[in-house]
mmCIF file of the N, C-alpha and C atoms, coordinates in Angstrom:
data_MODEL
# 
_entry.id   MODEL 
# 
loop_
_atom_site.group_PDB 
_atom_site.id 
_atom_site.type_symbol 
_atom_site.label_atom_id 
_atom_site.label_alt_id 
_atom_site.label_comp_id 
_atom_site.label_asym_id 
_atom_site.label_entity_id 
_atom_site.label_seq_id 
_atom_site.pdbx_PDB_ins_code 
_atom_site.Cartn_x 
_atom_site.Cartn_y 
_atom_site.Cartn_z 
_atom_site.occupancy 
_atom_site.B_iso_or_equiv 
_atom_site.pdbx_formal_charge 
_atom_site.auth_seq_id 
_atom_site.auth_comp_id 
_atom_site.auth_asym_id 
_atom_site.auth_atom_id 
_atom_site.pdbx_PDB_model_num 
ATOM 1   N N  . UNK A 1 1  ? 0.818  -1.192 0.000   1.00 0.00 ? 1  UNK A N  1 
ATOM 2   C CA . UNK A 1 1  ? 0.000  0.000  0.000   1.00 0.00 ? 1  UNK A CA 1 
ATOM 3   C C  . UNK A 1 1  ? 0.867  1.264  0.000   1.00 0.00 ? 1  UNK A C  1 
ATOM 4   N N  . UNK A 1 2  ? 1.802  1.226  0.983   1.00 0.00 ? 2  UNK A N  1 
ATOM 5   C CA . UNK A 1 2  ? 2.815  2.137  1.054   1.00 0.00 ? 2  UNK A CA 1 
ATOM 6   C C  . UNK A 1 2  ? 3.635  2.586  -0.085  1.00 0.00 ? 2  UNK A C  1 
ATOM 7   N N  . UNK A 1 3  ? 3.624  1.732  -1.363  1.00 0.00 ? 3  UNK A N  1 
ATOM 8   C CA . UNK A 1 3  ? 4.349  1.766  -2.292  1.00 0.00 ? 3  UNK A CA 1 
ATOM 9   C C  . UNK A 1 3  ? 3.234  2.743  -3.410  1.00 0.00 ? 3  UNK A C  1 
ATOM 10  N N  . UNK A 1 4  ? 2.253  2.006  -3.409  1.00 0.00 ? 4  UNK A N  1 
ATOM 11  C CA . UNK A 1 4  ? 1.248  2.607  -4.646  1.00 0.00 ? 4  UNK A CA 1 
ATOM 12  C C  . UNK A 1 4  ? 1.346  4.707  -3.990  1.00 0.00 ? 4  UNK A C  1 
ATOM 13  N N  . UNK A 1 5  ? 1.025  4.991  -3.278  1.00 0.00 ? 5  UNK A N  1 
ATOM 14  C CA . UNK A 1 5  ? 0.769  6.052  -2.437  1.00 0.00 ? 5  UNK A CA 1 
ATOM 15  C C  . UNK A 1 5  ? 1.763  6.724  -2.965  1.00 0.00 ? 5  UNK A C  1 
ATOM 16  N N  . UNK A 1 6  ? 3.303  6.072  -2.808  1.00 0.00 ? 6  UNK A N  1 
ATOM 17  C CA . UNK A 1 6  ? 4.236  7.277  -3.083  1.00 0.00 ? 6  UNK A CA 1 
ATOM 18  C C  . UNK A 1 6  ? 4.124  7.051  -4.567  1.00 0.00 ? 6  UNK A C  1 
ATOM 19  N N  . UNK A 1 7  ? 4.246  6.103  -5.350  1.00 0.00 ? 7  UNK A N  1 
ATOM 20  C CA . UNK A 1 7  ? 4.023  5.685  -6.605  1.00 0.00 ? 7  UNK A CA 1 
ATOM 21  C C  . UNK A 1 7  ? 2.932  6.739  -7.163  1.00 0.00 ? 7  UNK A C  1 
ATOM 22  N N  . UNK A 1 8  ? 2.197  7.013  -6.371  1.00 0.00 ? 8  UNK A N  1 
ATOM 23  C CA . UNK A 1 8  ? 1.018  8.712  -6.918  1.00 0.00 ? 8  UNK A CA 1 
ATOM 24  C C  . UNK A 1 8  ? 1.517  9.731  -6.859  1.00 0.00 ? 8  UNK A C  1 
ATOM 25  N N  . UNK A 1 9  ? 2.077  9.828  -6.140  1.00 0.00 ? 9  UNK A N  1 
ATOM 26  C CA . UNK A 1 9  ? 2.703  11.221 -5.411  1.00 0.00 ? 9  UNK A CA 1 
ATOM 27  C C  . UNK A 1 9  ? 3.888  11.718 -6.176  1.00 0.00 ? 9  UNK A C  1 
ATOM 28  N N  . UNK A 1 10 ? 4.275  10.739 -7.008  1.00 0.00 ? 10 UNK A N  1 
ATOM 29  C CA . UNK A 1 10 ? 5.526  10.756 -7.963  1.00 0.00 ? 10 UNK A CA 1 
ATOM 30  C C  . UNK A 1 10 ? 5.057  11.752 -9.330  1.00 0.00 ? 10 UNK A C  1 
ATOM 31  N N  . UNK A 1 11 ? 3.563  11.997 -9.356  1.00 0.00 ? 11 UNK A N  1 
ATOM 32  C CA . UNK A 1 11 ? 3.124  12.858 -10.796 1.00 0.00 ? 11 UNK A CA 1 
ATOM 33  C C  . UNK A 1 11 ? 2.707  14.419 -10.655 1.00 0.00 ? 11 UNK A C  1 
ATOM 34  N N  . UNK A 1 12 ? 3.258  14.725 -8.776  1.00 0.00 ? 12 UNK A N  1 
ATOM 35  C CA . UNK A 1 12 ? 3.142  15.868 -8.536  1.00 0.00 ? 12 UNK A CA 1 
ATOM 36  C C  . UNK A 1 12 ? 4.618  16.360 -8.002  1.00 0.00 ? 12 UNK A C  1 
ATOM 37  N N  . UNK A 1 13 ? 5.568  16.239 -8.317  1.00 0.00 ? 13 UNK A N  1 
ATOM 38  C CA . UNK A 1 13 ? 6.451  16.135 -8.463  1.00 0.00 ? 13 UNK A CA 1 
ATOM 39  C C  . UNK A 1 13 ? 7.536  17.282 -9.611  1.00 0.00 ? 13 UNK A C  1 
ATOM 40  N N  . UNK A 1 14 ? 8.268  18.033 -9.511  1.00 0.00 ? 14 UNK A N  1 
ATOM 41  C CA . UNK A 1 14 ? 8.737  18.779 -10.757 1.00 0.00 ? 14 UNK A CA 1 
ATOM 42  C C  . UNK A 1 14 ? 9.811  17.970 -11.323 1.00 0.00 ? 14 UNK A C  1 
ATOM 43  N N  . UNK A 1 15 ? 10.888 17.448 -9.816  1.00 0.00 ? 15 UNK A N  1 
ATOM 44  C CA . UNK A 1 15 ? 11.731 16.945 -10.464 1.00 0.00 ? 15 UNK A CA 1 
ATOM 45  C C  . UNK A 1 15 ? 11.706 15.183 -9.308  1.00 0.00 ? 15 UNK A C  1 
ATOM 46  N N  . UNK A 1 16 ? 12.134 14.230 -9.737  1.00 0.00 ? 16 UNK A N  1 
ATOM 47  C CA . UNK A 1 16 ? 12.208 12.912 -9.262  1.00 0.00 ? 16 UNK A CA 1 
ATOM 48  C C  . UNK A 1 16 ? 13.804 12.147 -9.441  1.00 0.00 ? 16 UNK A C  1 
ATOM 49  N N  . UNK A 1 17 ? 14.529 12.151 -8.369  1.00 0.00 ? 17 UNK A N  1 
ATOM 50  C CA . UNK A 1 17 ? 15.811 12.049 -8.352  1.00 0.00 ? 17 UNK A CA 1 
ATOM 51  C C  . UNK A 1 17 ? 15.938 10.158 -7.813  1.00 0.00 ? 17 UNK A C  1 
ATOM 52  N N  . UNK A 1 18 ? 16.199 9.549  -9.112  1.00 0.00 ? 18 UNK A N  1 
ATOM 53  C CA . UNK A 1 18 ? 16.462 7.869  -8.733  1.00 0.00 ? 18 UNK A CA 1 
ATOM 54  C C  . UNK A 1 18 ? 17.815 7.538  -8.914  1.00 0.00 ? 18 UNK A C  1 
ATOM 55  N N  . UNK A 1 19 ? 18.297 7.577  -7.874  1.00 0.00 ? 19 UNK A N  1 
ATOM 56  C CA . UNK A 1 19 ? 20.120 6.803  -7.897  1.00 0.00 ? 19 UNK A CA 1 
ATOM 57  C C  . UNK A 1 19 ? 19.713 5.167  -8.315  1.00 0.00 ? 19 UNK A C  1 
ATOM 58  N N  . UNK A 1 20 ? 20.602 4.925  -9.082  1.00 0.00 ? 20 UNK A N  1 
ATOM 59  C CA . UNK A 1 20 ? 21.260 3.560  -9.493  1.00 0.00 ? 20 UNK A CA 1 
ATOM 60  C C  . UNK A 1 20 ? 21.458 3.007  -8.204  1.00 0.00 ? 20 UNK A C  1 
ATOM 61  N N  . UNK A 1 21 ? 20.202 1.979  -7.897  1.00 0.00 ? 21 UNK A N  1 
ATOM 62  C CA . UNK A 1 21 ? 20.566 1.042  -6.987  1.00 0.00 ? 21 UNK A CA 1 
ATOM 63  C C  . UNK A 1 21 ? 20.701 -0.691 -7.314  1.00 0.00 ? 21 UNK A C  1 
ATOM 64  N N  . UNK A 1 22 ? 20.653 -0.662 -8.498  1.00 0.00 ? 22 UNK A N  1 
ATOM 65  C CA . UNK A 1 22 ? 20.675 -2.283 -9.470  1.00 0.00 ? 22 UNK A CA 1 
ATOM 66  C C  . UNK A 1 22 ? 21.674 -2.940 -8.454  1.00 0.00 ? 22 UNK A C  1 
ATOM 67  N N  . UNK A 1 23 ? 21.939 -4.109 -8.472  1.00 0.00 ? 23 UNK A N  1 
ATOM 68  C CA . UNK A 1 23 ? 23.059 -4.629 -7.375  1.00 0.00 ? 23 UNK A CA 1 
ATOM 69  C C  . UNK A 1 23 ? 22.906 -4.371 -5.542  1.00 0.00 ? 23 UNK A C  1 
ATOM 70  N N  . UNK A 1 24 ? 21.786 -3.601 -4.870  1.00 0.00 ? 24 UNK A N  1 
ATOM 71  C CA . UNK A 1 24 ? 21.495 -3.296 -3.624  1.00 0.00 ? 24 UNK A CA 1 
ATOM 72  C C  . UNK A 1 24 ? 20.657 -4.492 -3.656  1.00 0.00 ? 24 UNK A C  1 
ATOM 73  N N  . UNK A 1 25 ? 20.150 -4.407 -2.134  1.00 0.00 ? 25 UNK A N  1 
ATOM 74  C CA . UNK A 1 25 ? 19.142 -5.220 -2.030  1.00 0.00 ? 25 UNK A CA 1 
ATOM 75  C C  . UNK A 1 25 ? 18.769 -4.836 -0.260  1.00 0.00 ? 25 UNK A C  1 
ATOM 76  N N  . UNK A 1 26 ? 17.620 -4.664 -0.158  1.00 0.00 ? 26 UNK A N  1 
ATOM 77  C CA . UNK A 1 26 ? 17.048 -3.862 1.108   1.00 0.00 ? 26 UNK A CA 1 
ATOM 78  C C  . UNK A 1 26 ? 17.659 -4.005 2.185   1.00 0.00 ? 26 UNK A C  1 
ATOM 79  N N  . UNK A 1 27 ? 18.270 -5.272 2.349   1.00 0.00 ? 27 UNK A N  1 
ATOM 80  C CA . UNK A 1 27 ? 18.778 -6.135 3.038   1.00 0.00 ? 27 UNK A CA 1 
ATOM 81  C C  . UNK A 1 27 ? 20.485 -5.830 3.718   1.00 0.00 ? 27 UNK A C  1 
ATOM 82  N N  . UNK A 1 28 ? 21.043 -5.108 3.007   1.00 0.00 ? 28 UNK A N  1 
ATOM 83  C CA . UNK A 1 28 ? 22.455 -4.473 2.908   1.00 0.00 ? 28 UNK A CA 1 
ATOM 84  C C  . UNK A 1 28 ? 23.041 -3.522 3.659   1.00 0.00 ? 28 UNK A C  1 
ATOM 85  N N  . UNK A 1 29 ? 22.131 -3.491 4.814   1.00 0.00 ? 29 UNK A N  1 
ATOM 86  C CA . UNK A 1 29 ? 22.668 -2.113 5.302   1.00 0.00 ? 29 UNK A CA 1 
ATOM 87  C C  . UNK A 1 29 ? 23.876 -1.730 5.289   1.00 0.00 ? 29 UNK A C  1 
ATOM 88  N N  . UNK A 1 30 ? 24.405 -2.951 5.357   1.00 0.00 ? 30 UNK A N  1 
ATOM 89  C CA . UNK A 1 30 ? 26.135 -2.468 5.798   1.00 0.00 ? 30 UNK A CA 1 
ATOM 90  C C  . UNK A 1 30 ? 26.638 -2.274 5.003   1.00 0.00 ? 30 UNK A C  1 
ATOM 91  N N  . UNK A 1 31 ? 25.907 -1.917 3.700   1.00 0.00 ? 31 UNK A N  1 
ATOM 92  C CA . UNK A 1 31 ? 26.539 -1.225 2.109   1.00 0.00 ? 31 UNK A CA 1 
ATOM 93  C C  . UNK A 1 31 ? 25.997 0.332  2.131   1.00 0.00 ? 31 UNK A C  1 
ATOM 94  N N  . UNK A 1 32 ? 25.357 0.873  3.749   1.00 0.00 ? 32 UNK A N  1 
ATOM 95  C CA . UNK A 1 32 ? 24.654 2.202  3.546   1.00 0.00 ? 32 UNK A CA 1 
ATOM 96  C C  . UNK A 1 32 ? 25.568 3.133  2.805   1.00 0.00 ? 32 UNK A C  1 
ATOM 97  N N  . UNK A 1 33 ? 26.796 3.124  3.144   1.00 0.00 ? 33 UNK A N  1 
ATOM 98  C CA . UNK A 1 33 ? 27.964 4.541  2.774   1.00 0.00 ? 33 UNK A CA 1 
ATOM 99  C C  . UNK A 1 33 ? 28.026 4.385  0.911   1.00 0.00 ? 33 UNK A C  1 
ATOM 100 N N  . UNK A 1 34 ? 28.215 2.923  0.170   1.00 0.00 ? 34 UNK A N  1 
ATOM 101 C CA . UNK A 1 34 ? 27.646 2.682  -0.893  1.00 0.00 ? 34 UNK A CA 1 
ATOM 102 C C  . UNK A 1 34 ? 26.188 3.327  -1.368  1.00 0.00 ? 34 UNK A C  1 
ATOM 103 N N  . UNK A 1 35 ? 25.353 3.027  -0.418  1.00 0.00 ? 35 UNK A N  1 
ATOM 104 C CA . UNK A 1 35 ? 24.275 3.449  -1.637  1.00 0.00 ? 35 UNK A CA 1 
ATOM 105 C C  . UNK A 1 35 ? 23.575 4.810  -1.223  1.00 0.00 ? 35 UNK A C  1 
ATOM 106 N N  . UNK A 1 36 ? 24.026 5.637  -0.018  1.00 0.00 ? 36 UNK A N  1 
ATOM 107 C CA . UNK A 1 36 ? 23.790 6.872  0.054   1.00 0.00 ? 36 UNK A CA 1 
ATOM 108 C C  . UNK A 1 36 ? 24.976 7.519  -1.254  1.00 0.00 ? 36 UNK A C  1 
ATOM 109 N N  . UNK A 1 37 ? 26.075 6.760  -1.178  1.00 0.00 ? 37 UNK A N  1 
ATOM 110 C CA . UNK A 1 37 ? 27.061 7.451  -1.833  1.00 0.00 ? 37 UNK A CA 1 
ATOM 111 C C  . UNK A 1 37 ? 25.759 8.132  -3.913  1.00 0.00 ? 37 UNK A C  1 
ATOM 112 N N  . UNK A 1 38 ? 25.413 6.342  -3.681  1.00 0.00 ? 38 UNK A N  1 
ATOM 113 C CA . UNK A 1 38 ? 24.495 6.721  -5.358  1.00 0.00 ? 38 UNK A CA 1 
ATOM 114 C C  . UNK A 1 38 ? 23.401 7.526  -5.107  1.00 0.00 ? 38 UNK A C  1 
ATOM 115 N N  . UNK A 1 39 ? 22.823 8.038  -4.131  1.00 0.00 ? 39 UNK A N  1 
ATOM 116 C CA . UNK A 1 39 ? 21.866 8.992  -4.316  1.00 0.00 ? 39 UNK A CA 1 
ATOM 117 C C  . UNK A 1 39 ? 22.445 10.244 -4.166  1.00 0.00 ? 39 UNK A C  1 
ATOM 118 N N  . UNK A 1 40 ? 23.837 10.564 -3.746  1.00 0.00 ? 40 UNK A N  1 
ATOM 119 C CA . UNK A 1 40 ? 24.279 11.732 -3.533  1.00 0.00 ? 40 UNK A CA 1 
ATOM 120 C C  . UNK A 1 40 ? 24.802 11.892 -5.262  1.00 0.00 ? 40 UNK A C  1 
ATOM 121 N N  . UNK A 1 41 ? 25.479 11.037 -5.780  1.00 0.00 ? 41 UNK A N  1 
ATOM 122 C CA . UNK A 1 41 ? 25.374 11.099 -7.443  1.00 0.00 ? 41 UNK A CA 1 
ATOM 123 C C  . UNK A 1 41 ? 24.285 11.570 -8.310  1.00 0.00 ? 41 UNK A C  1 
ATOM 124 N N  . UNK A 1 42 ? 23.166 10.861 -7.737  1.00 0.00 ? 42 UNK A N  1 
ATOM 125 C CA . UNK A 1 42 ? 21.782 11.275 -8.668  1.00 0.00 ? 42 UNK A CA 1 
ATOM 126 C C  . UNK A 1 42 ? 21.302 12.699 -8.779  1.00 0.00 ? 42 UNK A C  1 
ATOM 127 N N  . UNK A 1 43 ? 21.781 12.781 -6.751  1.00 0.00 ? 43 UNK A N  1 
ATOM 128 C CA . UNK A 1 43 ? 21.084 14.331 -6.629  1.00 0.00 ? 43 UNK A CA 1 
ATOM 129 C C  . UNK A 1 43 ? 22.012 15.377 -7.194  1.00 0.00 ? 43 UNK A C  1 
ATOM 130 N N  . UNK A 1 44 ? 23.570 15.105 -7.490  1.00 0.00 ? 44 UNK A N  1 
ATOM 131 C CA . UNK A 1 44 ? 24.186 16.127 -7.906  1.00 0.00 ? 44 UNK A CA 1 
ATOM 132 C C  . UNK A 1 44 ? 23.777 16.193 -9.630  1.00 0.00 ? 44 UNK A C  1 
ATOM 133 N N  . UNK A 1 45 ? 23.399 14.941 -10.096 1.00 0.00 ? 45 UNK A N  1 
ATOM 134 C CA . UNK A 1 45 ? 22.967 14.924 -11.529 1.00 0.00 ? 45 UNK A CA 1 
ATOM 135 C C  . UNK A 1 45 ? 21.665 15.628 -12.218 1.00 0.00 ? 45 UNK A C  1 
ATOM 136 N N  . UNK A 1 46 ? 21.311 16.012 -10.490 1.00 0.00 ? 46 UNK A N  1 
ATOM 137 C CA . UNK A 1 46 ? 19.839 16.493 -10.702 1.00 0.00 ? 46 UNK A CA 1 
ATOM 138 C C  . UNK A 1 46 ? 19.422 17.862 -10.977 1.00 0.00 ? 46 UNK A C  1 
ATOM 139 N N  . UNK A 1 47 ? 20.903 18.323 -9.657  1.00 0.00 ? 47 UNK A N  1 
ATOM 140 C CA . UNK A 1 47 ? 20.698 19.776 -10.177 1.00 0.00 ? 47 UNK A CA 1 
ATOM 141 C C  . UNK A 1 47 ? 20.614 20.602 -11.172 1.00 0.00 ? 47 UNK A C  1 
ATOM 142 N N  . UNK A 1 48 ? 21.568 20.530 -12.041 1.00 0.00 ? 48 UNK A N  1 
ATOM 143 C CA . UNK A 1 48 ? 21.174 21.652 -13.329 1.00 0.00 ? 48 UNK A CA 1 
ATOM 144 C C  . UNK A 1 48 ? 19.412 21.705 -13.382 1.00 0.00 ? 48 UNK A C  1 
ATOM 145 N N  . UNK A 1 49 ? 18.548 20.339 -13.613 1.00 0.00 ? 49 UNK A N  1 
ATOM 146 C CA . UNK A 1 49 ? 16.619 20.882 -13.682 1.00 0.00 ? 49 UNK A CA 1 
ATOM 147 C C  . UNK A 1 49 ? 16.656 21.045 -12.106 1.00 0.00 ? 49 UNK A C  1 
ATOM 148 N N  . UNK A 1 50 ? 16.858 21.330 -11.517 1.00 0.00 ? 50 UNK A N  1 
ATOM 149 C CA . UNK A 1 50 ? 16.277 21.271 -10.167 1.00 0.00 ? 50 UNK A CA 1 
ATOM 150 C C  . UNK A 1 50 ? 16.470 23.285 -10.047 1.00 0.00 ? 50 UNK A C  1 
ATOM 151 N N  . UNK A 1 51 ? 17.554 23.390 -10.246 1.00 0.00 ? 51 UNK A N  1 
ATOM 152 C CA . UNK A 1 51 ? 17.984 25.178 -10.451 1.00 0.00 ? 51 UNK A CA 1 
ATOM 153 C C  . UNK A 1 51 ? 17.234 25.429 -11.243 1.00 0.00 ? 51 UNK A C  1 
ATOM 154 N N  . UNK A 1 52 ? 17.168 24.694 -13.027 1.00 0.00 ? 52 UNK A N  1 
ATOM 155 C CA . UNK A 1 52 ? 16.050 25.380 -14.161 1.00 0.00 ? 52 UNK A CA 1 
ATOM 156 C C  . UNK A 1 52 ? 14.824 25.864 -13.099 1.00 0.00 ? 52 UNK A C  1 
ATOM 157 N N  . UNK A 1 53 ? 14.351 24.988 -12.390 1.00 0.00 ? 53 UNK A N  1 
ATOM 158 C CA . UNK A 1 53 ? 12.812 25.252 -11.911 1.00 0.00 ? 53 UNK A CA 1 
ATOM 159 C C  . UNK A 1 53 ? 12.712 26.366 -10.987 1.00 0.00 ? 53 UNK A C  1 
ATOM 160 N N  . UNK A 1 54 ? 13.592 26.853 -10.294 1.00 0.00 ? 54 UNK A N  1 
ATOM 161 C CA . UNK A 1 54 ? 13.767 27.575 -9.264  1.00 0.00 ? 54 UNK A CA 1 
ATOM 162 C C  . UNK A 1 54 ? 13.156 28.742 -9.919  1.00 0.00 ? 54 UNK A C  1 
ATOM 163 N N  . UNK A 1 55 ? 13.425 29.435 -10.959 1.00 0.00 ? 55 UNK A N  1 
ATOM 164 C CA . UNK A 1 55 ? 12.876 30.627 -10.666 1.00 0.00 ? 55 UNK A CA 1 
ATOM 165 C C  . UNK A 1 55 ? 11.361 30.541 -11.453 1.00 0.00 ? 55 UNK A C  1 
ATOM 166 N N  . UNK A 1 56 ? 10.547 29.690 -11.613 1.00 0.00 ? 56 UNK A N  1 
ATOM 167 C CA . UNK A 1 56 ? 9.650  29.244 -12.138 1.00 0.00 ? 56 UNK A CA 1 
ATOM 168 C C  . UNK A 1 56 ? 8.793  29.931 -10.611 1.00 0.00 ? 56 UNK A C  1 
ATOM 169 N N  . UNK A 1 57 ? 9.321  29.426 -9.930  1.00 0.00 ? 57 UNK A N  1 
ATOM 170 C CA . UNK A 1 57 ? 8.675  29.132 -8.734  1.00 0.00 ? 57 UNK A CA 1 
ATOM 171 C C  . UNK A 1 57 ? 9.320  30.733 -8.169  1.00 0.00 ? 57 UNK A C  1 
ATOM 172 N N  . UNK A 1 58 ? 9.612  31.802 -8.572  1.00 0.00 ? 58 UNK A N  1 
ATOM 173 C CA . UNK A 1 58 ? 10.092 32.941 -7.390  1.00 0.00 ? 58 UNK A CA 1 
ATOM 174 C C  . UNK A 1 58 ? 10.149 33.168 -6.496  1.00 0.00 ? 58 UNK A C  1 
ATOM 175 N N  . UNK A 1 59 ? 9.783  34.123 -5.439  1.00 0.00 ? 59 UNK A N  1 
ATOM 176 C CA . UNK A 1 59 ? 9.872  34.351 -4.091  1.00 0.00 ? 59 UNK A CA 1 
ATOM 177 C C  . UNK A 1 59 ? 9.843  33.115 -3.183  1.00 0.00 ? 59 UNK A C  1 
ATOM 178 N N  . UNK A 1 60 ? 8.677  32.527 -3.294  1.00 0.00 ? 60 UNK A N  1 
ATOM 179 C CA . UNK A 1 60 ? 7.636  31.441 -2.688  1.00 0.00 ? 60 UNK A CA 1 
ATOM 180 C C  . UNK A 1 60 ? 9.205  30.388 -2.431  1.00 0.00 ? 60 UNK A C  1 
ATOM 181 N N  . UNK A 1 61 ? 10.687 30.394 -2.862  1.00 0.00 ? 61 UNK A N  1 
ATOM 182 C CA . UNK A 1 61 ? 11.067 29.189 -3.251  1.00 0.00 ? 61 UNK A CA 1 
ATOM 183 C C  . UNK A 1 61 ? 13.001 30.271 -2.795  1.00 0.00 ? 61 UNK A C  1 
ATOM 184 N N  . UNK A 1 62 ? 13.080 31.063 -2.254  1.00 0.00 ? 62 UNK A N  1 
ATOM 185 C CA . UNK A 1 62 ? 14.207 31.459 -2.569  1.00 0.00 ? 62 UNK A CA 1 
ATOM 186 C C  . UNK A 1 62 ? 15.483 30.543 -2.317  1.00 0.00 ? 62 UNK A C  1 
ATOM 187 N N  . UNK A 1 63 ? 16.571 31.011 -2.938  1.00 0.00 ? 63 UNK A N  1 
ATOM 188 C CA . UNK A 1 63 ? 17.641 30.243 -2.881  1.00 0.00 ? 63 UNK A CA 1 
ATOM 189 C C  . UNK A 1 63 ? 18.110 30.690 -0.869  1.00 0.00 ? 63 UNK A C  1 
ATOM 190 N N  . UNK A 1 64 ? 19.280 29.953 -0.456  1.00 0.00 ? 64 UNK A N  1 
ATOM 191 C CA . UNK A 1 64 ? 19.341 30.643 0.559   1.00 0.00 ? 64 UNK A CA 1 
ATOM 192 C C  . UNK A 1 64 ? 20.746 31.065 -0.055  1.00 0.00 ? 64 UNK A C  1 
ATOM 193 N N  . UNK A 1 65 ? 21.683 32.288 0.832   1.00 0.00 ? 65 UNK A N  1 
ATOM 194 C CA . UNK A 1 65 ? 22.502 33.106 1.053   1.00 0.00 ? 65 UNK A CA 1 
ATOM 195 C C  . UNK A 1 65 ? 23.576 32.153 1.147   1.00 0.00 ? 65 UNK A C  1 
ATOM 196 N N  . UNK A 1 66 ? 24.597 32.673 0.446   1.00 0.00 ? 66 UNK A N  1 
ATOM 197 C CA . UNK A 1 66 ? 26.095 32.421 0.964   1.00 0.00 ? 66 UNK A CA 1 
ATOM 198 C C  . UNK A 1 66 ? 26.834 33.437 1.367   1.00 0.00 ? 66 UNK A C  1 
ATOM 199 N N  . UNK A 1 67 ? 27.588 32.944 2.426   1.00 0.00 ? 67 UNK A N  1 
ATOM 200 C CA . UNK A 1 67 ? 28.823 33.698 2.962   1.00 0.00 ? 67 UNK A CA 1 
ATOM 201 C C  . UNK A 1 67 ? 28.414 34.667 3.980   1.00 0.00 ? 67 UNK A C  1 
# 
């Protein structure tokens, strides 16, 4: 049930960031530093559309401040 739900929730969505987990298996924890490592890949792959959208969205969405 838990699956269909987010499986909906996936078409409201702008952008949907899936790391390469082929070869995991739920079961692995002790591969966590591995497969956080592939979602930190996906999400850096993500950015360039993830910035496109930003100013789609203006104020409501600001970037935060550096330095």
């Amino acid at each position: 049930m838990e699956y269909e739900v987010a499986q909906s929730r996936l078409d409201l969505a702008h952008v949907v960031v899936h790391p390469e987990l082929k070869g995991f298996s739920w079961t692995e924890l002790h591969r966590a530093k591995e497969i956080i490592s592939a979602g930190e890949r996906a999400a850096e792959e993500a950015l360039p559309r993830i910035k496109a959208l930003i100013p789609a969205f203006g104020p409501a969405c600001p970037l935060p401040r550096r330095g």
